[in-house]
C-alpha positions in Angstrom: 3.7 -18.7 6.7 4.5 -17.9 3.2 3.1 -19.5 0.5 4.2 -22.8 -1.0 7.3 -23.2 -2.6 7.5 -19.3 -1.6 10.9 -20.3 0.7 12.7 -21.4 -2.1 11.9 -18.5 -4.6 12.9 -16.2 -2.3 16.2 -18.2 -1.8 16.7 -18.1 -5.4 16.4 -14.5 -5.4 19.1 -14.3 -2.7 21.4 -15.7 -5.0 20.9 -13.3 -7.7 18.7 -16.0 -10.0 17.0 -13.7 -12.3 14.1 -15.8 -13.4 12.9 -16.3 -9.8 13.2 -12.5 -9.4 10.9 -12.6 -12.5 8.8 -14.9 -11.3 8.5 -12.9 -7.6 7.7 -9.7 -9.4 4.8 -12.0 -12.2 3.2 -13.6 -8.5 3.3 -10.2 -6.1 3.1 -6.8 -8.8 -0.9 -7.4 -9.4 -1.3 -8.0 -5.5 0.6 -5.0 -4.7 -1.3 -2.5 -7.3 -4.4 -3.7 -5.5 -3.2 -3.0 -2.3 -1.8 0.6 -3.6 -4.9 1.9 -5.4 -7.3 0.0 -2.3 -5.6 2.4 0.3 -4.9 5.2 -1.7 -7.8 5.8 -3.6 -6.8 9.3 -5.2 -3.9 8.2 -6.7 -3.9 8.2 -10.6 -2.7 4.7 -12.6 0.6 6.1 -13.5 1.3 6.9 -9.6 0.1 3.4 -8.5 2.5 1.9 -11.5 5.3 3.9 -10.1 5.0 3.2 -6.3 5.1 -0.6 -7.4 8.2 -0.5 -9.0 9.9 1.8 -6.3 8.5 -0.7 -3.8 10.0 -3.4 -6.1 13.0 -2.0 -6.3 13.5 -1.5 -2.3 12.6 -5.5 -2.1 15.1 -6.3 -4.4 17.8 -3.7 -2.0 16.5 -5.3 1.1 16.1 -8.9 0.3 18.3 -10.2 2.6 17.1 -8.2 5.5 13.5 -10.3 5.5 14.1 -13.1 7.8 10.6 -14.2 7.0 9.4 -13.9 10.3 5.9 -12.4 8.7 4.9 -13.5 5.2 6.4 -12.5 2.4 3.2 -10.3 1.1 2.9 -8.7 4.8 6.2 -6.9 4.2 5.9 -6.4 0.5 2.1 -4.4 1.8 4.2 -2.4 4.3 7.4 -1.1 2.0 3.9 -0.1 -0.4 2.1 1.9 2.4 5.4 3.9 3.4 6.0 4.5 -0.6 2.5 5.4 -1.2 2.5 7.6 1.7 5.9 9.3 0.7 4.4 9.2 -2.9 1.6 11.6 -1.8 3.5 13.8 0.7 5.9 14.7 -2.4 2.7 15.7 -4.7 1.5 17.6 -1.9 4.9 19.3 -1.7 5.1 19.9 -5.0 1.5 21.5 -5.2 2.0 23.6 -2.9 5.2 24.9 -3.6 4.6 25.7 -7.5 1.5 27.8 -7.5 1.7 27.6 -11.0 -1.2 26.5 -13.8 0.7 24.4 -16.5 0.5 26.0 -20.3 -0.4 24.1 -23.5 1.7 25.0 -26.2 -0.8 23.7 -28.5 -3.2 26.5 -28.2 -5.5 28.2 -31.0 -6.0 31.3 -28.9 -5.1 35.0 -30.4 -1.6 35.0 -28.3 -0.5 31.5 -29.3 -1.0 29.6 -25.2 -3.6 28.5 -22.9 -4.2 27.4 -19.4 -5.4 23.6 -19.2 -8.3 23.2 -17.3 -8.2 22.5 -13.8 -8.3 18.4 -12.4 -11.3 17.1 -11.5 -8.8 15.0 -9.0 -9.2 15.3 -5.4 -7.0 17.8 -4.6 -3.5 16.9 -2.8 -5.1 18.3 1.1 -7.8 15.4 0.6 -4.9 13.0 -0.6 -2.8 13.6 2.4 -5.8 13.2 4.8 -6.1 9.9 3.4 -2.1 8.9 3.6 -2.7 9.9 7.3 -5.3 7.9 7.8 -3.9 5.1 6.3 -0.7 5.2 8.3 -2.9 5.0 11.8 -4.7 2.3 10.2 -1.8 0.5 9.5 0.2 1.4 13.0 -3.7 -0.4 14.3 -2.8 -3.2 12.6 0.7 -3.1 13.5 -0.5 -3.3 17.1 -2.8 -6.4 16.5 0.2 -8.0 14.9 0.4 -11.9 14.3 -2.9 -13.8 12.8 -4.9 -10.9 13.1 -3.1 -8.8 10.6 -1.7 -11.5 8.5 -5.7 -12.2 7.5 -6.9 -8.9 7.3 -4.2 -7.9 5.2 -4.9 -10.8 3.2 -8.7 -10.3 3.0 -8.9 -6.3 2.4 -5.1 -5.6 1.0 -4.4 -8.6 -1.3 -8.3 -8.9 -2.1 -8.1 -13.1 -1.5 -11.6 -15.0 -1.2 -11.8 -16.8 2.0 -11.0 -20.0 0.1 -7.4 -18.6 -1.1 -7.0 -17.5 2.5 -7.5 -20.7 3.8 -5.3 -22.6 1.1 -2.6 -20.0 2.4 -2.9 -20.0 5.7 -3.6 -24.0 5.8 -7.3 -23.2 7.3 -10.9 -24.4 6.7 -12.9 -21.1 5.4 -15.2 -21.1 8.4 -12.1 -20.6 10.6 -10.8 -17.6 8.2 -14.4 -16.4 8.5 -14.8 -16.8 12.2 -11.2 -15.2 12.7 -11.6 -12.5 10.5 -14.8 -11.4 12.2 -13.0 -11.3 15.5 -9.7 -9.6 14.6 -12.2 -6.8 12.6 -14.0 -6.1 16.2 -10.4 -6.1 17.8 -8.9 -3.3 15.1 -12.1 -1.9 15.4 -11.2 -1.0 19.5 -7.7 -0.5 18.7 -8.1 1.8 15.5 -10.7 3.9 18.0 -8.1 4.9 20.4 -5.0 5.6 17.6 -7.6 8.1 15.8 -8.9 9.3 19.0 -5.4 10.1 20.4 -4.6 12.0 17.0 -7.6 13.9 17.0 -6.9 15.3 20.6 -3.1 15.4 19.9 -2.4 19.5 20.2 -1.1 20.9 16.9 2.1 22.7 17.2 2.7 26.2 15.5 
């Protein structure tokens, strides 16, 4: 279920009322950045900033399409993941179709330009690895569905205590603790056989 008084904001929005679109972006944006930078650890500030607004800006697009069968943060977590994984797959792109150095144009050297250094990043290979990885954890999730994802999601994703899952999902904490413990040991099996089955998954050439 969404959270309280969550209905009518996102009602509000329907109609085009700008403050509650205000007041969506003020609850969900720090939420959001959390979840961005959590499962895509590589990405610089500015990337994480600018997935959030393109997720955003799809929620706005697409507000009528949630029927709020899931919570409203569930979907917001899953147009991130897809725009943090499309995010990386373009600076991969980009990398590797370049294969150029950039050139200061503040130089002191004898013909005027210099190459800037090299990033200590990780380099776009190890960010893709971990988009791919992410997107089988997510399709693990996907296949616990229901509670089980709801408060995982909210423990790992939106970074809640056990006490602000509770208030949300109108539980005592020892029941978010006991349920989270068994949905981890169910994505656990389920996240074994999606990785297994892309590890042994032939790769075309």
């Amino acid at each position: 279920m969404n959270a309280p008084g969550e209905a009518d904001l996102l009602r509000r929005c329907r109609r085009g009322d700008e403050n509650a679109w205000n007041e969506l972006f003020d609850r969900h944006y720090a939420a959001a950045a959390r979840f961005v930078q959590q499962v895509s650890p590589s990405l610089a500030r500015e990337d994480v900033e600018e997935i959030c607004q393109e997720t955003f800006l799809t929620i706005v697009k697409n507000i009528f399409s949630f029927q709020e069968q899931c919570r409203f943060q569930t979907w917001l977590f899953r147009i991130a993941a897809n725009k943090a994984r499309d995010h990386i797959e373009r600076q991969h792109a980009a990398k590797r179709g370049g294969g150029q150095l950039p050139v200061s144009l503040q130089a002191e050297d004898a013909n005027g330009l210099t190459l800037d250094p090299p990033s200590q990043a990780p380099g776009p290979d190890l960010a893709l690895v971990s988009a791919e990885n992410v997107a089988l954890l997510n399709e693990a999730l996907a296949h616990l569905g229901g509670p089980c994802q709801e408060v995982i999601e909210l423990r790992y994703y939106a970074d809640l205590s056990y006490d602000e899952i509770a208030t949300v999902l109108e539980l005592n904490p020892k029941t978010v603790s006991s349920r989270l413990s068994k949905c981890l040991d169910r994505l656990e099996v389920v996240a074994r056989r999606i990785f297994s089955r892309e590890k042994n998954t032939p790769v075309s050439v």
